[in-house]
Every structure is written in structure tokens, then in C-alpha cells.
C-alpha positions in Angstrom: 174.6 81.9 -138.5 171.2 83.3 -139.4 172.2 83.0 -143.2 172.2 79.2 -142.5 168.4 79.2 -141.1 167.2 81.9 -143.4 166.8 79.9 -146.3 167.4 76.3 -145.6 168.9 73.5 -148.6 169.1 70.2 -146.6 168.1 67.3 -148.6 165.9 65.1 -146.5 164.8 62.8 -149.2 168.8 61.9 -149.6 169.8 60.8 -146.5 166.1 59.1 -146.3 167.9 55.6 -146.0 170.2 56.3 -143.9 167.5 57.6 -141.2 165.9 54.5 -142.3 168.5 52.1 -141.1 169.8 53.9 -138.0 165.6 53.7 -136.6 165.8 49.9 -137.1 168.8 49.3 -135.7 167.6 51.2 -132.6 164.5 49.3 -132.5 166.1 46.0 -132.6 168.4 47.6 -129.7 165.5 48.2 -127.7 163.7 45.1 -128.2 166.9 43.3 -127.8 167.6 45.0 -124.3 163.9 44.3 -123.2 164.2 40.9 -123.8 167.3 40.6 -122.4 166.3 41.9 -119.2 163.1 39.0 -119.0 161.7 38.2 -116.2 163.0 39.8 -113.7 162.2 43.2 -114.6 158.9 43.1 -115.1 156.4 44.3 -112.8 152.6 43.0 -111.9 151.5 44.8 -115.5 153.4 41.9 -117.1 153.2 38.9 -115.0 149.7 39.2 -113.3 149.3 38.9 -109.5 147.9 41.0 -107.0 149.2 44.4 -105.5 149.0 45.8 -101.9 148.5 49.6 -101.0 148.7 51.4 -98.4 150.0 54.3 -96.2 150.6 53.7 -92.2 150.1 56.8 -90.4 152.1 57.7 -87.6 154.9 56.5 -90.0 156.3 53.0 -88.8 159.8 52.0 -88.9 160.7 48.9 -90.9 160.8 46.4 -88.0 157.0 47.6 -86.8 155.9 47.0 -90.4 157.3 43.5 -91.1 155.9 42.7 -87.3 152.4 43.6 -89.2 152.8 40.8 -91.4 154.5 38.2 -90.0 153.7 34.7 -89.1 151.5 35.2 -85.6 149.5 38.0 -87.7 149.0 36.3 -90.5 147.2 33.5 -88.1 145.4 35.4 -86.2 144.0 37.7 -88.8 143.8 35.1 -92.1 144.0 31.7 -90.0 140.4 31.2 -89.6 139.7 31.5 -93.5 137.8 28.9 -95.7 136.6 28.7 -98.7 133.1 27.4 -100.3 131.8 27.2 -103.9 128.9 29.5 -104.7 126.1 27.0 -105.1 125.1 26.6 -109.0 127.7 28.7 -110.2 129.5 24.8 -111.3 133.1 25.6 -109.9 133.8 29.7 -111.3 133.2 31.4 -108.1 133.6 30.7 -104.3 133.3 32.9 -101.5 136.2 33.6 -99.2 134.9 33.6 -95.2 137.9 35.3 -92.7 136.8 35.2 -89.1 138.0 37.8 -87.3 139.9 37.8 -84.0 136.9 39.7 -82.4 133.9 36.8 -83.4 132.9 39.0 -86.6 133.3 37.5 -90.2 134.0 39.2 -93.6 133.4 37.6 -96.9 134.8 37.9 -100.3 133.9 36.2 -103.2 136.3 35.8 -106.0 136.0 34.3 -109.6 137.8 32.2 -111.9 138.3 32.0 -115.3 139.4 28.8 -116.5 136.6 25.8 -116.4 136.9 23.2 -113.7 136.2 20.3 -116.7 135.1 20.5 -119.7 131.0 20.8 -119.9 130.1 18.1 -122.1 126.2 19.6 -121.9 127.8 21.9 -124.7 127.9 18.9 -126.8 124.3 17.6 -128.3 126.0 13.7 -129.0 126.5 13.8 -125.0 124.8 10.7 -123.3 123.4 10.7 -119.5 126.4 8.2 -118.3 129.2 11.1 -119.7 126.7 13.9 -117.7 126.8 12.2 -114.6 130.8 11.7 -115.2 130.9 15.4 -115.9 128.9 15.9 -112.0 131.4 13.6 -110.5 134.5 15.4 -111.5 133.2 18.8 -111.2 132.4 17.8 -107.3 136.1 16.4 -107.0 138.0 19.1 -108.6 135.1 21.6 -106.8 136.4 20.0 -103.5 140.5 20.2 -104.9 140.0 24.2 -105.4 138.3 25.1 -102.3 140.9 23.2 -100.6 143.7 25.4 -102.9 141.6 28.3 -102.0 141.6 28.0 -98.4 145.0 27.3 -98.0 146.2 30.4 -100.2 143.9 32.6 -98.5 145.6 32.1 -95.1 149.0 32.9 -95.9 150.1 36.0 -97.8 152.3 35.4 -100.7 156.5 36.2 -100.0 156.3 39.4 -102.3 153.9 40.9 -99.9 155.5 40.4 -96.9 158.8 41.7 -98.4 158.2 45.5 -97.7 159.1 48.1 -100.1 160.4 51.7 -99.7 160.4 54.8 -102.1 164.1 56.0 -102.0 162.9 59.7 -100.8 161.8 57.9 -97.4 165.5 57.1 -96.6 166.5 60.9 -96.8 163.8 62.2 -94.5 164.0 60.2 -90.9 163.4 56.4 -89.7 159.7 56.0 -89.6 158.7 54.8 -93.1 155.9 55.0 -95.3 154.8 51.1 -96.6 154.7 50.4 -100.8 153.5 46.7 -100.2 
């Protein structure tokens, strides 16, 4: 056995194509299975949204956690919400006002990417008739994203309130630690 390791004669550079061949047709395998399994297998690095943390301690059993986010909560705690455009920031960021059961408020501003409408102040041929067209949309689609805003920000979306559970919490007892 040691005779075959002591002074080694494999000929890498023949069976070069070979290797060659049997990487591609693993890569396409790969790409093939990753496409196949589109969408539903990708997670928030892929498709964008927002994800929820957090650890409840005492642990809570499943019902006590989904109680935390159901419908009454959601009112109480996200029902008083509204949103308002950030004056002179022409539509990319509004603030986020939640009143609290207890008479406090908290704010939270948030930004978006995408234009409202198109800034025709960008364009030197613009006249003073297309800039006061540009104010008048800008106000009505203003108006149409603090209205989108307001409403979103009441309600979480379903793939919070579904709850989710690392499968070592089923093995140790009934109280559960939250994923969501």
C-alpha cells in the first residue's frame, strides 16, 4: 500500500477533460435544482421584506404567543398609527406616529426609494405650467402614500403573525422560544 503513495504516476493532465465535464454537469445540476425550487424557498435575503426578532422570557407556549399578535393587539398597540410626509423632503420620507395605549407616542421615520413622479426641474427645457403640474401630482400621490403608509403600518403582515419554531424547542418542554 505504501508502494502506491511512495512514488506517485497518476496522470492528471489526461483525465483533464473528463474532470472538466463531470464539474459542468454538476453545475448545471445545481443551478438547475435552485431554480427549480423558485420561489418558495427563498428566504428574506432573496425577496426583500422585513424580519422580526426576538426572545420571550419566561418561555410562552404557542397559544400565548399568537394571543401577542392577534387582531385586538394589533389595534390596540398599532391602531392609532398615521403617517405624514417630512416637509421638503418632496415625497422620500415620512414619519410613522404610533400612539400608545398609555397617551405616549413613538415615531419612526422611514424612507423610500423610488420617486413619487418624475422631477421635471431636472430638465432645463421645463416650463413653469409643467412645474406647477409636477407640485400637483407630487401632493396627490404624497397624499396616496401616506394613506398606503398608514394603513400598512397598522396591521402586521401574515408572515409575522405566523410564528416560527427552531425544531430543538419541540424536544425540550411546551413553553417556546419565538423566531418571528
Amino acid at each position: 500500500m505504501f508502494r502506491l503513495f511512495a512514488k506517485p504516476d497518476i496522470d492528471f493532465m489526461g483525465i483533464r477533460n473528463i474532470m472538466f465535464v463531470g464539474t459542468l454537469l454538476l453545475s448545471i445540476l445545481g443551478i438547475t435544482l435552485f431554480i427549480g425550487r423558485l420561489p418558495n424557498d427563498l428566504n428574506i435575503d432573496f425577496v426583500g421584506g422585513t424580519a422580526y426578532g426576538g426572545k420571550a422570557h419566561p418561555g410562552l407556549t404557542i397559544q400565548e404567543l399568537r394571543g401577542l399578535v392577534d387582531e385586538p393587539n394589533q389595534k390596540k398597540w398599532l391602531g392609532g398609527a398615521q403617517a405624514k410626509e417630512e416637509e421638503g423632503s418632496h415625497g422620500y420620507t415620512y414619519t410613522i406616529a404610533y400612539k400608545n395605549p398609555d397617551g405616549t407616542t413613538d415615531s419612526r421615520s422611514i424612507n423610500i426609494a423610488n420617486p413619487p413622479v418624475p422631477d421635471p426641474s431636472q430638465d432645463p427645457k421645463a416650463s413653469s405650467a409643467e412645474a406647477a403640474r409636477y407640485q400637483e401630482q407630487l401632493k396627490q400621490v404624497v397624499k396616496q402614500r401616506e394613506e398606503i403608509i398608514t394603513r400598512r403600518a397598522q396591521e402586521l403582515p401574515e408572515s409575522v403573525r405566523r410564528t416560527n419554531f427552531l425544531s430543538a424547542d419541540f424536544k425540550t418542554t411546551d413553553k417556546m422560544r419565538s423566531t418571528t
